[in-house]
LOLORO-986770 format. One record per residue (C-alpha): residue number from 1; z, x, y. Coordinates in Angstrom, 3 decimals, decimal comma. Layout:
% residues N
{torfi->NUM&Z->Z&X->X&Y->Y} $
...
END
This chain:
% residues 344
{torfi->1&Z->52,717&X->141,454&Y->104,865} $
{torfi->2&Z->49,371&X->143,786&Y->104,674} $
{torfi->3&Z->50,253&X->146,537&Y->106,849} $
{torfi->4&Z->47,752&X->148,809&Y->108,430} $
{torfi->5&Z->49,176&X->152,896&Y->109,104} $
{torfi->6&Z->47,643&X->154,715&Y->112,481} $
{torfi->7&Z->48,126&X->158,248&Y->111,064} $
{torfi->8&Z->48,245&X->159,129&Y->107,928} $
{torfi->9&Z->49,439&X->162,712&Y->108,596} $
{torfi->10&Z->51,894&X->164,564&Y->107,118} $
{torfi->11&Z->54,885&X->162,490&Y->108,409} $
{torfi->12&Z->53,095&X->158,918&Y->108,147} $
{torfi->13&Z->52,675&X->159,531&Y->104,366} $
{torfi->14&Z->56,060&X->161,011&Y->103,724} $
{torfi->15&Z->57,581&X->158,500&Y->105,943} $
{torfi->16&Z->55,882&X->155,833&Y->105,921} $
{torfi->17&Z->53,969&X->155,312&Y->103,791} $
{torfi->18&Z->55,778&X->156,569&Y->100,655} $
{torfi->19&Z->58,587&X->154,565&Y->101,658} $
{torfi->20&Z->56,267&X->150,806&Y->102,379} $
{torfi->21&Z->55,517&X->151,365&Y->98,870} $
{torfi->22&Z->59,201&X->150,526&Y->97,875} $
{torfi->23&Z->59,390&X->147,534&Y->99,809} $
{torfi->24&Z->57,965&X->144,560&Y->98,134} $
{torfi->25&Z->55,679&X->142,215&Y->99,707} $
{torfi->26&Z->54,779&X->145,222&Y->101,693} $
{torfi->27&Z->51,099&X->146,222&Y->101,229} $
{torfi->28&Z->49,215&X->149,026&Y->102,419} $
{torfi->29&Z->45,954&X->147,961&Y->102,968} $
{torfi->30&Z->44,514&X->150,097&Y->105,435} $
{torfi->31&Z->45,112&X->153,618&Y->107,157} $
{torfi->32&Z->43,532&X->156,452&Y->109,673} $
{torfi->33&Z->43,880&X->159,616&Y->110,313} $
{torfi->34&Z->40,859&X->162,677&Y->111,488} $
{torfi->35&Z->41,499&X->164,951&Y->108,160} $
{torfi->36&Z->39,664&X->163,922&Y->105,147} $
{torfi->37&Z->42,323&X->165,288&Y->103,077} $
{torfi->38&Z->44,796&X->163,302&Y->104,539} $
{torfi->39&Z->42,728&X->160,516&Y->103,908} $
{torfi->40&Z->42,395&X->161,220&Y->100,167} $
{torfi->41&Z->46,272&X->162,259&Y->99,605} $
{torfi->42&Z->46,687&X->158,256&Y->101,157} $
{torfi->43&Z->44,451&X->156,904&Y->98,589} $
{torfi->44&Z->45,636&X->159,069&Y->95,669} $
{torfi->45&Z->49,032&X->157,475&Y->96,889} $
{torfi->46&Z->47,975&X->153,678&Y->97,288} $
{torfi->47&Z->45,284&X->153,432&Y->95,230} $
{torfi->48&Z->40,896&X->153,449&Y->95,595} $
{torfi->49&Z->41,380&X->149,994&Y->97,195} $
{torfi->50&Z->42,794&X->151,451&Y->100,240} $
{torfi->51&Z->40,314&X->151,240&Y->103,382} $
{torfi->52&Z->39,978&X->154,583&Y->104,978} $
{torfi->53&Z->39,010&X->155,304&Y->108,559} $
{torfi->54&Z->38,804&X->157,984&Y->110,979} $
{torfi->55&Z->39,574&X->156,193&Y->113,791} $
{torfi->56&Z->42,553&X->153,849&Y->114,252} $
{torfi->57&Z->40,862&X->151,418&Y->115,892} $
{torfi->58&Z->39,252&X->149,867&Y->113,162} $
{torfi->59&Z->42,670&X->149,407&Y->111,235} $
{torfi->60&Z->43,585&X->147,519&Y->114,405} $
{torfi->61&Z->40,690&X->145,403&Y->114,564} $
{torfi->62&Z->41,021&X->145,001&Y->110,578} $
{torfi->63&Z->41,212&X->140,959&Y->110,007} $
{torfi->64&Z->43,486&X->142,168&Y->106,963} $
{torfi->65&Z->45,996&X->143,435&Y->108,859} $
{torfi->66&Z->49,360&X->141,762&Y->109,651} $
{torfi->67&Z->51,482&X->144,915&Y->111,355} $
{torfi->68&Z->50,822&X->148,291&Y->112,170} $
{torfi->69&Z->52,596&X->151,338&Y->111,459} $
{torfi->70&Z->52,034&X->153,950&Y->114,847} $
{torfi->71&Z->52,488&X->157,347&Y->113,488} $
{torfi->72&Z->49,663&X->158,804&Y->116,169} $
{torfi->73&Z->50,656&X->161,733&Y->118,181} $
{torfi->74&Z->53,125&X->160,683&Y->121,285} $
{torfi->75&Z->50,282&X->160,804&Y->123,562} $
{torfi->76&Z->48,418&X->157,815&Y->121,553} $
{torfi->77&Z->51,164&X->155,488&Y->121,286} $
{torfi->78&Z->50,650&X->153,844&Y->124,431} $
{torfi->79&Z->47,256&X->153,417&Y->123,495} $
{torfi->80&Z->47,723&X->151,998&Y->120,052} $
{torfi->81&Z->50,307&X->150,173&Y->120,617} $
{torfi->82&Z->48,645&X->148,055&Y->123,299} $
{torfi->83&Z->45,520&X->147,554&Y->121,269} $
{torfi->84&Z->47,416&X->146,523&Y->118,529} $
{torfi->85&Z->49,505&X->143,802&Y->120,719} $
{torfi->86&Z->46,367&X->142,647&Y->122,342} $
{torfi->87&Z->44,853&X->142,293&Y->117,962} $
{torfi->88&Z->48,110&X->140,485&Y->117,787} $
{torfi->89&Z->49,781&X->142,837&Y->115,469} $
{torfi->90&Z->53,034&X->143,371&Y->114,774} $
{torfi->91&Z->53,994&X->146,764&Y->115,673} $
{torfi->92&Z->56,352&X->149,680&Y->114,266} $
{torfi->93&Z->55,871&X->152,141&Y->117,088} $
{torfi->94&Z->56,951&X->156,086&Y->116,087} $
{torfi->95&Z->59,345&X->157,267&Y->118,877} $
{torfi->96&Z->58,360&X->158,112&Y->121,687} $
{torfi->97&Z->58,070&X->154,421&Y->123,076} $
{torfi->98&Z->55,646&X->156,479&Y->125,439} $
{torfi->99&Z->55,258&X->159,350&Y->128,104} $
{torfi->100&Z->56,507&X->157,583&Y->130,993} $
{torfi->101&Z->58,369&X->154,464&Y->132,132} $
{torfi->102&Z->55,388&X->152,424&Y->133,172} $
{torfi->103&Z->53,848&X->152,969&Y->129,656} $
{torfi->104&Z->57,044&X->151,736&Y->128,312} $
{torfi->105&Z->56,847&X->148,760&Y->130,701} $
{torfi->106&Z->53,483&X->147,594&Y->130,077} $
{torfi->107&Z->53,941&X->147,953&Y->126,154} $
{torfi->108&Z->57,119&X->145,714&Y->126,842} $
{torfi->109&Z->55,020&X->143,425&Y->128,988} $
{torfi->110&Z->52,352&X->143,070&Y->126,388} $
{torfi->111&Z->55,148&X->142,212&Y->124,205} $
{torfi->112&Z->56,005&X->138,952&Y->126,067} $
{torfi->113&Z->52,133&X->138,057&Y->126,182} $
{torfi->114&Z->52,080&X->138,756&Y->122,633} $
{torfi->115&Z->54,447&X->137,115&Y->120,329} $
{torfi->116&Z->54,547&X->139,520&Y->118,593} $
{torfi->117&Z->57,377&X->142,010&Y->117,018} $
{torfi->118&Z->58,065&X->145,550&Y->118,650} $
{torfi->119&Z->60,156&X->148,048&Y->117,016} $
{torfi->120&Z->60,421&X->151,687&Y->117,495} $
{torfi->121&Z->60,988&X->154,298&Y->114,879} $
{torfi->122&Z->64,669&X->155,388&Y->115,917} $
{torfi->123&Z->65,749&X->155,615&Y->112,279} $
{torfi->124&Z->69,358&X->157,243&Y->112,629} $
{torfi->125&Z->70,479&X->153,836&Y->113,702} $
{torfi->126&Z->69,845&X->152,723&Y->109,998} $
{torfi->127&Z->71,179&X->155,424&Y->108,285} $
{torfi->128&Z->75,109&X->154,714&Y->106,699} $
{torfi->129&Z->76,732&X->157,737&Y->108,381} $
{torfi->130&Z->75,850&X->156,283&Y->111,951} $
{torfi->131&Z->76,329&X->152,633&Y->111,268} $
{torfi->132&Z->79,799&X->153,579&Y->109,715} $
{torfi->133&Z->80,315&X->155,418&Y->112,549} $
{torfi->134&Z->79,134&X->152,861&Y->115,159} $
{torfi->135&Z->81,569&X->149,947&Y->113,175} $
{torfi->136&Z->84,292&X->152,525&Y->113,619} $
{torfi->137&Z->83,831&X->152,711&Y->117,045} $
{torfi->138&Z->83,719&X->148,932&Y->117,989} $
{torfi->139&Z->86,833&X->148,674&Y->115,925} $
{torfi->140&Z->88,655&X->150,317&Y->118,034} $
{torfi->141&Z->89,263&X->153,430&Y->115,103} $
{torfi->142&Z->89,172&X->156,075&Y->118,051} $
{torfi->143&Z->90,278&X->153,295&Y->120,751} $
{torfi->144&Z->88,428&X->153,767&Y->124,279} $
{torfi->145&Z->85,392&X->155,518&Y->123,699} $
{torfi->146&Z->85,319&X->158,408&Y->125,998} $
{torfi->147&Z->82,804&X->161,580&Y->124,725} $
{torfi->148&Z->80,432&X->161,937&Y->122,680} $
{torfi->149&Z->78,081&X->164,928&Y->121,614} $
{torfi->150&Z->75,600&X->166,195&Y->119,422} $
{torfi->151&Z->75,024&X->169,910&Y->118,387} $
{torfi->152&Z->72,233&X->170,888&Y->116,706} $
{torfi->153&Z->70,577&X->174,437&Y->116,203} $
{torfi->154&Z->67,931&X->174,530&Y->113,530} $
{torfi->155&Z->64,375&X->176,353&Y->112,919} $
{torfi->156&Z->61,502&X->175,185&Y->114,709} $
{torfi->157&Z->59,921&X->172,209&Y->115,146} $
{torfi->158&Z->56,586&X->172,194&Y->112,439} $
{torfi->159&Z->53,463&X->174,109&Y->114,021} $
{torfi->160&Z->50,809&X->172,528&Y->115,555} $
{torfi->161&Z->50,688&X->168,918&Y->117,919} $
{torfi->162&Z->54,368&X->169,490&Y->118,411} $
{torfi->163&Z->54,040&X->172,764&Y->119,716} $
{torfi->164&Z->52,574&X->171,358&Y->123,309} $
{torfi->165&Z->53,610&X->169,801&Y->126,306} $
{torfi->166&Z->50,930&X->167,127&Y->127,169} $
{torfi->167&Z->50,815&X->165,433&Y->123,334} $
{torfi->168&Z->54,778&X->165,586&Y->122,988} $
{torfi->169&Z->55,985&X->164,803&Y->126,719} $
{torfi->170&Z->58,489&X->168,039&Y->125,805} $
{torfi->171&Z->60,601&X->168,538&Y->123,327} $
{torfi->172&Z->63,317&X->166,229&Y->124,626} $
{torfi->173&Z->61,488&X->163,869&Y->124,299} $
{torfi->174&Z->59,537&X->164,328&Y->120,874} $
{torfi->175&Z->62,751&X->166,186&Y->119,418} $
{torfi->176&Z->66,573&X->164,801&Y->120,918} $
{torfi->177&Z->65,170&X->160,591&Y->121,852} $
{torfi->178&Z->67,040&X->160,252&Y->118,628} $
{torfi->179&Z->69,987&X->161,228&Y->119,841} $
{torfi->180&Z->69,928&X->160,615&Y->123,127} $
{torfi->181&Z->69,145&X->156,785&Y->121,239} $
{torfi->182&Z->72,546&X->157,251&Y->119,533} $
{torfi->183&Z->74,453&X->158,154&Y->122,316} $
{torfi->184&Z->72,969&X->155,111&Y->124,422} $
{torfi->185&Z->73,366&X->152,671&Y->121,454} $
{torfi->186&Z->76,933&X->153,375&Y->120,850} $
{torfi->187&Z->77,986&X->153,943&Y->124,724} $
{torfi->188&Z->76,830&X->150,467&Y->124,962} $
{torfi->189&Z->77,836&X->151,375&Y->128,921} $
{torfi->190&Z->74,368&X->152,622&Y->130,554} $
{torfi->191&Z->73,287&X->155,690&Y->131,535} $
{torfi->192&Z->73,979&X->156,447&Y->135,184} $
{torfi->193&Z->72,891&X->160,492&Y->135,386} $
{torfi->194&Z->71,736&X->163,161&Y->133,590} $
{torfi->195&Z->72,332&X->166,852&Y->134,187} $
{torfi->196&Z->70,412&X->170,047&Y->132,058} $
{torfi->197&Z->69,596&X->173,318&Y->131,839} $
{torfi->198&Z->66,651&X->174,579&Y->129,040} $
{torfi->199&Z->64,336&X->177,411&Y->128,590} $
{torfi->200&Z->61,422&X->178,640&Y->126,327} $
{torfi->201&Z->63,261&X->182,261&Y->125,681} $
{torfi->202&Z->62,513&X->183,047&Y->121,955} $
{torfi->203&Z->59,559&X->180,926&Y->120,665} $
{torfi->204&Z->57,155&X->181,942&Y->123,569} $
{torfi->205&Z->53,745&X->181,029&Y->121,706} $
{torfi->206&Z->54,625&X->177,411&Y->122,161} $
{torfi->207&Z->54,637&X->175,524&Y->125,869} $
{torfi->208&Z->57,992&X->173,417&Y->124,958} $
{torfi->209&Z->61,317&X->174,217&Y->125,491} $
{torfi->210&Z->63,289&X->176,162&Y->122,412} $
{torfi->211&Z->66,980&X->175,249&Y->123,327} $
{torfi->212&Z->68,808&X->173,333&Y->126,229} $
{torfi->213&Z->72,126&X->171,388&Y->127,375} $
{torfi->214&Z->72,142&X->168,543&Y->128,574} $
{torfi->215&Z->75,007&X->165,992&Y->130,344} $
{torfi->216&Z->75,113&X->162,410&Y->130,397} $
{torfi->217&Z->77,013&X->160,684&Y->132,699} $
{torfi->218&Z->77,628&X->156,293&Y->131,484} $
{torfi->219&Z->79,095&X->153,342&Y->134,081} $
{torfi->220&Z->82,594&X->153,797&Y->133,797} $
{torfi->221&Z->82,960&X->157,574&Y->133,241} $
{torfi->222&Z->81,829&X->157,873&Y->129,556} $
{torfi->223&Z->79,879&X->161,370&Y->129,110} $
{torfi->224&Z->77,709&X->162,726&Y->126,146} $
{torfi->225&Z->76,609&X->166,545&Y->125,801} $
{torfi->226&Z->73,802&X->167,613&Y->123,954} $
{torfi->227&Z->73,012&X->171,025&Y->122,796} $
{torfi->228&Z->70,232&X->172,272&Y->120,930} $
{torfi->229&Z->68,566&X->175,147&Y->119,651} $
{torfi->230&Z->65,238&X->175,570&Y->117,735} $
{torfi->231&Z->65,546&X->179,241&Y->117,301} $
{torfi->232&Z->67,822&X->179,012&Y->114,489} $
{torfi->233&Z->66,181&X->179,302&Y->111,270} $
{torfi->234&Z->69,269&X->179,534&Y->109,361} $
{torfi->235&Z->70,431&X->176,171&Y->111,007} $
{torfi->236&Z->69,569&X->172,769&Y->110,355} $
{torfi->237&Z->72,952&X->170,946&Y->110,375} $
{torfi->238&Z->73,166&X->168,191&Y->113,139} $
{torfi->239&Z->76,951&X->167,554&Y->114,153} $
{torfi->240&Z->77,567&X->164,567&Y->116,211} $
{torfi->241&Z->80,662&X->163,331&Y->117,397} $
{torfi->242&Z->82,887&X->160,952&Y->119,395} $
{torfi->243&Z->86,178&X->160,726&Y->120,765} $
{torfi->244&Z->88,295&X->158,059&Y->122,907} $
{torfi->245&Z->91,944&X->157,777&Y->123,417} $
{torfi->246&Z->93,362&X->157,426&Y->120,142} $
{torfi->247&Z->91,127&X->159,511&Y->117,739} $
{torfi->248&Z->87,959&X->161,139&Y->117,194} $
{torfi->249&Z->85,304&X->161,155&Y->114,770} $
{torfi->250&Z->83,413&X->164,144&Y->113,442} $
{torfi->251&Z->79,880&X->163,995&Y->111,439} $
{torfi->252&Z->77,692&X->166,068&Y->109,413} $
{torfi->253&Z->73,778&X->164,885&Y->109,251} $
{torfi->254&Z->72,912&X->166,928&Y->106,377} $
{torfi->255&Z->76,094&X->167,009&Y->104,508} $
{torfi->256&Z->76,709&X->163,354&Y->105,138} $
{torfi->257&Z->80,216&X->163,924&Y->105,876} $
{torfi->258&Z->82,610&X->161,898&Y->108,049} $
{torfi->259&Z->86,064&X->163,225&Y->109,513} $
{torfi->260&Z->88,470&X->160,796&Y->111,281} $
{torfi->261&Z->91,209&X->161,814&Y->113,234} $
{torfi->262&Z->93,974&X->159,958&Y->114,523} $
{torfi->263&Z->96,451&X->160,703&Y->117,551} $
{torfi->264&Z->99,337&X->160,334&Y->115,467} $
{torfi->265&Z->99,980&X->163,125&Y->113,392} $
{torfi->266&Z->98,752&X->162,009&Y->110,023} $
{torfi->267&Z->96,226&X->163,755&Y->107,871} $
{torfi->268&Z->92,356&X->163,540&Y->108,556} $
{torfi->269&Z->90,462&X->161,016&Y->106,400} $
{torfi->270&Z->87,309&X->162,879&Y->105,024} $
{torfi->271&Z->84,382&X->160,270&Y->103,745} $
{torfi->272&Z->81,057&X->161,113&Y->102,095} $
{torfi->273&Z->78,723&X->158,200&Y->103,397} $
{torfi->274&Z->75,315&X->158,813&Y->101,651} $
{torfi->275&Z->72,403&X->156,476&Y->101,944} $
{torfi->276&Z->71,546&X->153,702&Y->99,187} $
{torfi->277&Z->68,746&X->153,202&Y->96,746} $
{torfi->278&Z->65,625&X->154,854&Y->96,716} $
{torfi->279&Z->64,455&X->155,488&Y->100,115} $
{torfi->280&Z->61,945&X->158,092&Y->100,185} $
{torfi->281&Z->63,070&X->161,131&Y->102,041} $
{torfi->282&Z->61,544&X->163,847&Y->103,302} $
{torfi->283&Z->62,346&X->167,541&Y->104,495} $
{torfi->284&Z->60,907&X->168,338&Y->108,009} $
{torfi->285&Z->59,839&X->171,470&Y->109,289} $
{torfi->286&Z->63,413&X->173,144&Y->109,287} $
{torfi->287&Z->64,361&X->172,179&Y->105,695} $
{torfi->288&Z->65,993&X->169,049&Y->106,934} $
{torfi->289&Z->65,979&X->165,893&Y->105,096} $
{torfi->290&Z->65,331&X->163,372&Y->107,130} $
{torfi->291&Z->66,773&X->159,566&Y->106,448} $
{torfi->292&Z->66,751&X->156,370&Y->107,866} $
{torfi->293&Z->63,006&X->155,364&Y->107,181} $
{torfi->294&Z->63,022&X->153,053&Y->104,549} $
{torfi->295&Z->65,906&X->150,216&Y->105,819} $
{torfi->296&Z->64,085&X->150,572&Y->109,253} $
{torfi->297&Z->61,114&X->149,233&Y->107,566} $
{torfi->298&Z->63,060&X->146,799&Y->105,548} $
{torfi->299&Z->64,286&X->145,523&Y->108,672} $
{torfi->300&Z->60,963&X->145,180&Y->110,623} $
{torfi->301&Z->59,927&X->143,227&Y->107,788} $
{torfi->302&Z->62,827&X->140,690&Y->108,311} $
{torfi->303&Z->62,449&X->140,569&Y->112,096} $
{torfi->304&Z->58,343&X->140,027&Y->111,239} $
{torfi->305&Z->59,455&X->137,220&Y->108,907} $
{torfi->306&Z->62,346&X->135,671&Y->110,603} $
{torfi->307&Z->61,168&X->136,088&Y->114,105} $
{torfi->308&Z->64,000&X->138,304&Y->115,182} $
{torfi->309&Z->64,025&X->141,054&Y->117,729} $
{torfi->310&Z->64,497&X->144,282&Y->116,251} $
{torfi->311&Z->67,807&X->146,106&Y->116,745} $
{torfi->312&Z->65,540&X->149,184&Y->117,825} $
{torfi->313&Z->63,541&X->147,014&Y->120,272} $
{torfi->314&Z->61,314&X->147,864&Y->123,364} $
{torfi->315&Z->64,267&X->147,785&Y->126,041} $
{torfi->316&Z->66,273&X->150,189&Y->124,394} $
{torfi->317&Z->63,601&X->152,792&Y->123,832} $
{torfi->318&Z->62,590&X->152,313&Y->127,282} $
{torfi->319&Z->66,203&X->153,438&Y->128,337} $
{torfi->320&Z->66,290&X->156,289&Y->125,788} $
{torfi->321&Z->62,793&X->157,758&Y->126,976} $
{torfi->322&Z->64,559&X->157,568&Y->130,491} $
{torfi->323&Z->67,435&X->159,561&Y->129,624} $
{torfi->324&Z->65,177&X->162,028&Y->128,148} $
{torfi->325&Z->62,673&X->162,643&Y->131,166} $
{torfi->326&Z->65,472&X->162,776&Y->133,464} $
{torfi->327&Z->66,598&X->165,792&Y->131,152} $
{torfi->328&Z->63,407&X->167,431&Y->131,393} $
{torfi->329&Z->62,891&X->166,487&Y->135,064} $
{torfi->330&Z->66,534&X->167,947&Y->135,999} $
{torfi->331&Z->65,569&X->171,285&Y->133,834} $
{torfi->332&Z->62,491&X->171,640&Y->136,254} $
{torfi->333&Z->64,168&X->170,566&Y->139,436} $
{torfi->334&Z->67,584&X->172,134&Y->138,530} $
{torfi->335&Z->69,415&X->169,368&Y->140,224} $
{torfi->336&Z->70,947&X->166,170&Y->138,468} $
{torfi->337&Z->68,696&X->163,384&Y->138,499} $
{torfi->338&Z->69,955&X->159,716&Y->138,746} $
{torfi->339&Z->68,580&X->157,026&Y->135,997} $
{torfi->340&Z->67,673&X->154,529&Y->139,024} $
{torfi->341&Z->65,006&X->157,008&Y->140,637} $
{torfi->342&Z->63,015&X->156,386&Y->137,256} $
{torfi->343&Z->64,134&X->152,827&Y->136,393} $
{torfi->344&Z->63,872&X->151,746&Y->139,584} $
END
């Protein structure tokens, strides 16, 4: 599969692109971005035979081309993501799906029209600590799945594009759609309302919100919490949990730890679940590595290949953007906002 990479940034090169190099039968053959050096730290990565172009476009239109990589700001996605459908390219779409449910619907409708493969970059569901933890869950480990939430107060968010409103679509969106993807994926019940309170109160330079809380209500009574904070410079650990009638589980992002406990008395089981081979990871803004990347591109390549739909496919990103503008739109109304008034 020649692959072609919209953005070759900072995070499509230590993501992406670093990581397609491990895969085999995985070429790079093409790549944009609008800095020059980002251009040149691609080729000194991939080689002089790389084509190199300041506009995406071109890599879409690129004969050469099998699948794209969209690692554009969130406001482009939409954008790219339909031209490359309409190429027909395959397409591994950075999270955000998009800015707002209809984008998400006509990307999903292009799908259909297109034969071609959709999956968005909502790498926690491929790393080992949250498919260990998802198993555990569906075997019945912590028995009815009840709660579930995620705590996570770090530094902020790297400087520039993510710093504003109209290219993210807020920092729910652009920071916690992982999460809010996790909670959704492992609910497995949908999302029925969403309650939050946020604020910019320390890093006023930037338009986004630094912290917030947020409450998820599923069918059948299920609730996740979400709390974050990006004023926290001595942070960076991500705790996520889960708990149902018989036990509850307790992780640790960074320290790839995993505590089980059961209703009955007997001693926590403490497990170390670390990622294999040699996936290319990278630190973020906070000091964070970040992991995931490389099995979600092993498995687009399957689903490519085999003709399978993605586990991380347009419907469920569609629902995960959801959750996270009715976050943002309850922060700015103050009221809770119901899933159906953006669904429909």
């Amino acid at each position: 599969m020649n692959f072609g990479l919209l953005g070759a940034g900072w995070f499509g090169r230590e993501a992406h692109l670093r990581n397609l190099l491990l895969i085999e039968g995985a070429d790079t053959v093409a790549v944009s971005s609008r800095s020059d050096e980002s251009l040149q730290a691609a080729k000194e990565l991939v080689g002089d035979h790389l084509v190199t172009t300041k506009d995406w476009r071109e890599v879409v239109n690129n004969d050469a081309v099998d699948a794209v990589i969209v690692a554009l700001t969130n406001d482009q996605h939409y954008e790219a993501a339909m031209a490359a459908l309409a190429a027909g390219k395959h397409v591994m779409c950075e999270k955000p799906l998009g800015l707002s449910i209809a984008e998400c619907n006509q990307i999903i409708e292009k799908v259909g029209e297109s034969g071609c493969v959709l999956q968005i970059g909502h790498e926690m569901r491929f790393q080992k600590l949250y498919e260990h933890m998802k198993a555990m869950i569906d075997g019945g480990d912590i028995g009815d799945l009840q709660l579930m939430w995620c705590r996570e107060f770090r530094g902020p968010m790297r400087p520039g594009w993510r710093s504003s409103e109209a290219l993210t679509g807020g920092t729910i969106l652009e920071k916690n759609v992982h999460h809010i993807d996790l909670f959704n994926w492992m609910m497995e019940n949908p999302p029925l309302r969403v309650s939050a309170h946020g604020g910019t109160n320390v890093l006023t330079d930037r338009e986004i919100l630094d912290n917030a809380q947020v409450l998820i209500e599923y069918e059948g009574g299920r609730r996740a919490s979400l709390e974050l904070c990006l004023f926290a410079p001595n942070g960076g650990e991500c705790e996520i949990g889960a708990c149902g009638d018989k036990g509850r589980i307790d992780t640790r992002n960074q320290a790839l730890e995993m505590v089980h406990h059961k209703f009955d008395d007997s001693d926590p089981v403490r497990m170390r679940i670390a990622d294999e081979g040699d996936a290319a990871n990278f630190i973020d803004g906070s000091g964070r590595v970040d992991r995931g990347i490389k099995p979600e591109l092993e498995h687009f390549v399957e689903c490519v290949l085999e003709g399978r739909r993605p586990l991380n496919d347009g419907e469920s990103a569609r629902l995960a953007v959801a959750v996270c503008l009715a976050a943002q739109e309850s922060i700015k109304r103050k009221e809770t906002v119901y899933l159906g008034e953006l669904l429909g």
